[in-house]
C-alpha positions in Angstrom: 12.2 31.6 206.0 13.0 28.6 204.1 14.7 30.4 201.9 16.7 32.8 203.9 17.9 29.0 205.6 19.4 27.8 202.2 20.8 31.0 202.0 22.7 30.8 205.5 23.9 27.4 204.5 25.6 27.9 201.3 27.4 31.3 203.0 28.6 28.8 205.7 30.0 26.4 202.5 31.7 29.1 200.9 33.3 30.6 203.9 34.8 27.1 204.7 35.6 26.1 200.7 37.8 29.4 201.2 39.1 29.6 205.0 40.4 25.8 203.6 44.5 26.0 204.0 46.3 26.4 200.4 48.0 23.4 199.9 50.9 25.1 197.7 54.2 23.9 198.1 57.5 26.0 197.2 61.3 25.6 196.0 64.2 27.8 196.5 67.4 27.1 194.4 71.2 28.2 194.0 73.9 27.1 192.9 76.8 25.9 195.5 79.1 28.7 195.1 76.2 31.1 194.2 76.8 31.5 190.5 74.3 33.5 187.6 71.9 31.3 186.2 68.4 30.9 184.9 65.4 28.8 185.9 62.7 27.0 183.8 60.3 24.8 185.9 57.4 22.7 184.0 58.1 25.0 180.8 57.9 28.3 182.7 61.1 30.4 182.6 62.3 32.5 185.1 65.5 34.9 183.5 66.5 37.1 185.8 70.0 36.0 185.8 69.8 35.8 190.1 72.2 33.9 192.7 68.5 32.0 193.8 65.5 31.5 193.3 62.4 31.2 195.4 59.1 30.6 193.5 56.0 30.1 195.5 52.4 28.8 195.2 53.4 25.3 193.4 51.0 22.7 192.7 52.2 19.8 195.1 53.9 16.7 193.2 56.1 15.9 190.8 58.2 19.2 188.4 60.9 19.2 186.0 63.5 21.7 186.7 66.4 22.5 184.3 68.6 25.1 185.7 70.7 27.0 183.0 74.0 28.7 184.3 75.5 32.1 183.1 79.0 33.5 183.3 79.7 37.1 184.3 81.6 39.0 181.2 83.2 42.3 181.8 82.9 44.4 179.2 84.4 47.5 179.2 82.6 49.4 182.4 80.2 47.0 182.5 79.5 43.1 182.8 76.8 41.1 180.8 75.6 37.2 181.4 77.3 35.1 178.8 77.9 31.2 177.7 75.1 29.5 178.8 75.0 26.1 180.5 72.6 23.6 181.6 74.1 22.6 184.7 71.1 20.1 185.8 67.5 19.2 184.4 65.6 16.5 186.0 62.4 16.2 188.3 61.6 17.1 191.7 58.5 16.1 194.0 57.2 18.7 196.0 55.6 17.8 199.3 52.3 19.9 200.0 52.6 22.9 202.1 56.4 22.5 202.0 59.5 24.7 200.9 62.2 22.5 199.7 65.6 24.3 199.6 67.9 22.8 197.1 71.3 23.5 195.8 73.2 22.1 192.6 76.1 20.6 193.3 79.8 20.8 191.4 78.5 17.7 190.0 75.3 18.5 188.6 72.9 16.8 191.4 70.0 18.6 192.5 71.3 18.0 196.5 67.8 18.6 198.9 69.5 20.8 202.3 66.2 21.5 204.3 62.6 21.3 204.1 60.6 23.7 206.0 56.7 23.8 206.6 54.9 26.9 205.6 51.7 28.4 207.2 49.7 29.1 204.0 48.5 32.1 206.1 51.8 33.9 205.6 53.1 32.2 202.1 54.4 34.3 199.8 51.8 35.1 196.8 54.5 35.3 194.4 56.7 38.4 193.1 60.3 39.4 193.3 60.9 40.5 196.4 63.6 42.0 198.8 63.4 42.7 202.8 61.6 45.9 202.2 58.5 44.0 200.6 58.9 45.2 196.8 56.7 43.1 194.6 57.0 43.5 190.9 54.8 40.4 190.4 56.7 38.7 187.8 57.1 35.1 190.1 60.6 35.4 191.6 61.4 36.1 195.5 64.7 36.6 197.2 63.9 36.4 200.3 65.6 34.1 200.7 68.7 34.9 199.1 72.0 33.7 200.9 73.6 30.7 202.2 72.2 28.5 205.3 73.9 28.5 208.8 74.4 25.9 211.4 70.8 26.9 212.7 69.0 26.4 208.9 68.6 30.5 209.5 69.0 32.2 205.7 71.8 35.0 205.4 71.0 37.1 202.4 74.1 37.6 200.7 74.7 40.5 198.5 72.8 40.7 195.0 74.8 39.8 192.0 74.2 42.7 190.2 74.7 44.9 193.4 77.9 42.9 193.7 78.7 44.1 190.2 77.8 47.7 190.8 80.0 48.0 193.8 83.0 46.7 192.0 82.3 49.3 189.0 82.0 51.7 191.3 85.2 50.5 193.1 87.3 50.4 190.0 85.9 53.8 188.6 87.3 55.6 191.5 91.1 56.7 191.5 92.5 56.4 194.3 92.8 53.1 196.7 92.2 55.0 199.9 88.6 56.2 198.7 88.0 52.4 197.1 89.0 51.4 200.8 86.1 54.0 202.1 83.6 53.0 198.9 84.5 48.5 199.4 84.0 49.5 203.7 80.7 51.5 203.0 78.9 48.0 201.6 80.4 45.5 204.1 78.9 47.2 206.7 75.2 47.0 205.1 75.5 43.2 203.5 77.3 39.9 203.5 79.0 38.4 201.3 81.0 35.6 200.3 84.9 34.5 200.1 85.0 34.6 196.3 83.5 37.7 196.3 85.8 39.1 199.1 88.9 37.7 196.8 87.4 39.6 193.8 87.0 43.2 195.8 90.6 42.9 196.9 91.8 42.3 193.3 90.5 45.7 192.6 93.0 46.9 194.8 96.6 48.2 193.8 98.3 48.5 197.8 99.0 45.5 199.7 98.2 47.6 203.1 94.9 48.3 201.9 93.9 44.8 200.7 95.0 43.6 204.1 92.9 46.3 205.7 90.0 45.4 203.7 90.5 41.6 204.5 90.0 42.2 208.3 87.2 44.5 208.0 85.4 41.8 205.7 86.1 39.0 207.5 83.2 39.3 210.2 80.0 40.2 206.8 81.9 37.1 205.5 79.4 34.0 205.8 81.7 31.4 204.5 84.3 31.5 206.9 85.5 28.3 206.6 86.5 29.4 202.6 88.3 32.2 203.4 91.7 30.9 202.9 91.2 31.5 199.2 91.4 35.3 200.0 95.1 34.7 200.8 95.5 34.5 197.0 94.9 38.7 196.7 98.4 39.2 198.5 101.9 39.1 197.0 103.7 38.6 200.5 104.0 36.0 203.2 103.9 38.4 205.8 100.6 40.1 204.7 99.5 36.4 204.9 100.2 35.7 208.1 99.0 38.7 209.5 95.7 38.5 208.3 95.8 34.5 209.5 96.9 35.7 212.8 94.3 38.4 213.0 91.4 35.5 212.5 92.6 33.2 214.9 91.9 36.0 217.4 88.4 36.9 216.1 
C-alpha cells in the first residue's frame, strides 16, 4: 500500500514538472524594405537567404544577433545571392514567453515594432514553415512573413524566391499580353510590395499594359503609402496621371 502511495505521488510530480508552461521566447526579423539576408544568432546560422525570419523555442535573456544581407544577381535565366553584408550585429534580450518582432533599419539599428505574448500551448516547435503547415525541421518559420498593418495583423508577402520565379517565368514568355495574364495569375493569390510591383512592370515592353498591371496590383499591394515609386515604370505623364487618378478613387 505504501508503496503503491509513493508511487501515486511521484506520477502526480511528473505530470506537473511537464503540464509546467514552456517559458521559450521567440524573434522574428526582416529587413525594412524586405531584402535577402542571412541570420546567425548565439553562433547558430540560419542560410536560407529569406525576406524574415521567425525562430522559435529561445532560451529567455540576453542573444547576439548579426544579420548578414545578400543582393539578388541575375544571371542569365536565373538569379543567385551575391555580396554579402553585415548590416547589424549586436545583442537582444528576449522576455520569457514573448515574440519580439524586429526590423533593421536603413541605418543599421535593430528597431523593436511589437511584442506579442505567446501561449506555449500553441508555440511553434521549430521548422520552416508556410500556411499549409510544411515542416522541414531545419529551425526557420515564415509564418510570419510580411509586413505589419495598422492592427499589428501579419500580411505574408510573396516569397523571395517565388518573387524570382514569377519574374523568370514573366520574362521567358513572348508576348506582353500573356505576361499580363502570367503577372495577373499571382496577384490574385499573394501580396506584395511597391518595389516589387515596380520590378514586374519593368518586365514589361507596352505602356498600356504596365498601366493595366498597376491598377490590378494596386489593391495585393500592402505598402500603399510607397507606391508612388511605381510611377517610375512609365515613360508618359498621362499614363501617370491615370493611374494617380485611378487610386484616389479606390
Amino acid at each position: 500500500m505504501k508503496k503503491s502511495i509513493i508511487t501515486f505521488v511521484l506520477s502526480i510530480l511528473m505530470i506537473s514538472v511537464y503540464a509546467k508552461p514552456q517559458r521559450t521566447s521567440e524573434i522574428t526579423i526582416r529587413l525594412h524594405d524586405n531584402g535577402v539576408f542571412n541570420l546567425k544568432i548565439d553562433n547558430k546560422l540560419y542560410d536560407q537567404y529569406s525576406t524574415v525570419y521567425t525562430i522559435p523555442n529561445l532560451r529567455p535573456g540576453e542573444h547576439y544577433i548579426e544579420v548578414t544581407r545578400f543582393e539578388r544577381i541575375k544571371r542569365g535565366t536565373s538569379f543567385s545571392f551575391d555580396h554579402p553584408r553585415i548590416v547589424f550585429s549586436g545583442s537582444v534580450n528576449l522576455p520569457p514567453r514573448t515574440r519580439i518582432v524586429a526590423e533593421v533599419t536603413r541605418g543599421g539599428r535593430l528597431n523593436i515594432i511589437d511584442r506579442v505574448a505567446l501561449n506555449n500551448n500553441h508555440q511553434n516547435q521549430g521548422g520552416y514553415g508556410n500556411y499549409n503547415g510544411y515542416n522541414n525541421n531545419h529551425g526557420y518559420n515564415n509564418n510570419y512573413s510580411g509586413y505589419q498593418n495598422s492592427n499589428n495583423y501579419y500580411i505574408p508577402v510573396m516569397d523571395e524566391r517565388d518573387f524570382i520565379a514569377l519574374c523568370a517565368t514573366i520574362e521567358n514568355t513572348s508576348f506582353d499580353s500573356d505576361r499580363l495574364v502570367i503577372a495577373k495569375q499571382a496577384l490574385a493569390n499573394n501580396y506584395v510590395t511597391s518595389e516589387q510591383v515596380l520590378e514586374i512592370l519593368n518586365l514589361f515592353s507596352f505602356e498600356s499594359n504596365k498601366l493595366d498591371l498597376a491598377k490590378y496590383a494596386y489593391k495585393s499591394t500592402i505598402d500603399k503609402e510607397r507606391y508612388f515609386i511605381v510611377n517610375n515604370a512609365f515613360s508618359f505623364s498621362s499614363s501617370k496621371r491615370e493611374l494617380n487618378e485611378y487610386i484616389s478613387r479606390f
